[in-house]
Backbone as CSV, one residue per row, in Angstrom:
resi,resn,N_x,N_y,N_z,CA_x,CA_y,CA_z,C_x,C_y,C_z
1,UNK,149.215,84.431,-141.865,149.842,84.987,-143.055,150.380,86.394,-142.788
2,UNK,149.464,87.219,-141.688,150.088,88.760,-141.544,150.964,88.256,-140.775
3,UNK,151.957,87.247,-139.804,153.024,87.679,-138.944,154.478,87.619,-140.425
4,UNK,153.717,86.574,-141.565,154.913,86.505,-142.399,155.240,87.875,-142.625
5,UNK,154.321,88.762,-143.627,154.671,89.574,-144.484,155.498,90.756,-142.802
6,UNK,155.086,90.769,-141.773,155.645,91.540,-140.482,156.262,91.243,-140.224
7,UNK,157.159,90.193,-140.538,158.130,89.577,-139.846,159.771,90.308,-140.318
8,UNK,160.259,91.003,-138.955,161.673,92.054,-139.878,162.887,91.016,-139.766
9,UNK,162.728,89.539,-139.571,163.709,89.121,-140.601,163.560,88.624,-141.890
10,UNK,162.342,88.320,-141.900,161.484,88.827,-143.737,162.209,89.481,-144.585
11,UNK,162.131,90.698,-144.196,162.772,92.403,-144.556,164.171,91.998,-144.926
12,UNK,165.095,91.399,-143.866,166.318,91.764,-143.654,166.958,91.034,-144.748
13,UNK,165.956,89.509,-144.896,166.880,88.697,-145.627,166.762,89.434,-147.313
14,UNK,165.435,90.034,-147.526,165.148,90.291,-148.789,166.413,91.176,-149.087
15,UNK,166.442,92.281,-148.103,166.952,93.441,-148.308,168.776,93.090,-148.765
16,UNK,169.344,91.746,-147.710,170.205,91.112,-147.822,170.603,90.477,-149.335
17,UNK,169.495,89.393,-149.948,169.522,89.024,-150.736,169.786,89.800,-151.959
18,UNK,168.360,91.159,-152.016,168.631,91.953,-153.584,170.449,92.401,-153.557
19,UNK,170.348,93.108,-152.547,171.588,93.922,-152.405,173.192,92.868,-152.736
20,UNK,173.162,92.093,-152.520,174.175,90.429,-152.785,173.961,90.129,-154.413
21,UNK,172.521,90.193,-154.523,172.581,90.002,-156.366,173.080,91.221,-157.468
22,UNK,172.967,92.742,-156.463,173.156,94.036,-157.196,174.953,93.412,-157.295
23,UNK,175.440,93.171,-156.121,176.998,93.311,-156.064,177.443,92.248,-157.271
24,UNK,176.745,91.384,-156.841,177.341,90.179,-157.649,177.175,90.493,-159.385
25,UNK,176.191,91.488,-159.725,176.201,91.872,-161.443,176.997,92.816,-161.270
26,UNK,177.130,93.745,-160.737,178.183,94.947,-160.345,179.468,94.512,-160.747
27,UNK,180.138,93.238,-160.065,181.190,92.525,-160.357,181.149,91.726,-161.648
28,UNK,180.095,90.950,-162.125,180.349,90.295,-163.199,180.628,91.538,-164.805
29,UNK,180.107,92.759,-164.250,180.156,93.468,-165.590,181.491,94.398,-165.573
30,UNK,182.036,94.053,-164.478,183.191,94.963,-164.747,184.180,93.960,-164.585
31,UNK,184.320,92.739,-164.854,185.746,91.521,-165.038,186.486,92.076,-166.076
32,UNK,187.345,92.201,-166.557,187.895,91.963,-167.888,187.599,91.408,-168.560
33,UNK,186.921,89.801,-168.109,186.654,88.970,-169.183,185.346,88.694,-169.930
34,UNK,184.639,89.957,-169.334,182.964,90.369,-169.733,183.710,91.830,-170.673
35,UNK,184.544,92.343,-170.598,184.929,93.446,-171.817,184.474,93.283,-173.184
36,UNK,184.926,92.261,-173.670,184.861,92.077,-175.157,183.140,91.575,-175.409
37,UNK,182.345,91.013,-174.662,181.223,90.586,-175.009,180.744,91.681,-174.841
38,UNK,181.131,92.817,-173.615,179.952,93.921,-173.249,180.065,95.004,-174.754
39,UNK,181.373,94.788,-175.272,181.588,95.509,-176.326,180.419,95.163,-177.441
40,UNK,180.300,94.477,-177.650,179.733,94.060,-178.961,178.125,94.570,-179.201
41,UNK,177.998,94.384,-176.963,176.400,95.118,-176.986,176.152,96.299,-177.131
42,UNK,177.304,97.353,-177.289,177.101,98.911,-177.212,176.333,99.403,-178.611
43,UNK,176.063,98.596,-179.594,175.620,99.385,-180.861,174.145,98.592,-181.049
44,UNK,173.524,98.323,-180.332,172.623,97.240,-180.341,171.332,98.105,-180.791
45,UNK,171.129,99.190,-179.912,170.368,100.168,-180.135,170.121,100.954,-181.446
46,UNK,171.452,100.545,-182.389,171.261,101.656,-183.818,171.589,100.553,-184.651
47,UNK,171.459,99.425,-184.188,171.637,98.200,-185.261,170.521,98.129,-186.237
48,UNK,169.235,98.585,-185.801,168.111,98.334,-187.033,168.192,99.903,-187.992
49,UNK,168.937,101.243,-187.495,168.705,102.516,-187.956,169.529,102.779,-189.236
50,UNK,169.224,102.034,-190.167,169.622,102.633,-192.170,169.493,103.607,-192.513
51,UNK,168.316,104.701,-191.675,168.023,105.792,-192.311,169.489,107.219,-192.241
């Protein structure tokens, strides 16, 4: 079980993988065609505040 967690292509793929999922939301939130939905989430935070 210790050569898994030592193993530096272990590392590489993780490091590979997160970094591929950062890009890939990176890109989905800046399409144009995520604009109008991302809009709608900007007031989400003061949606419950009446006072």
């Amino acid at each position: 079980m210790k050569e898994l967690f030592a193993d530096i292509d272990a590392g590489m793929i993780g490091l590979i993988f997160f970094f591929l999922v950062f890009c890939g939301i990176a890109v989905s939130v800046m399409l144009p065609s995520a604009k109008a939905r991302l809009e709608g989430y900007r007031f989400i935070p003061f949606a419950g505040d009446d006072e």
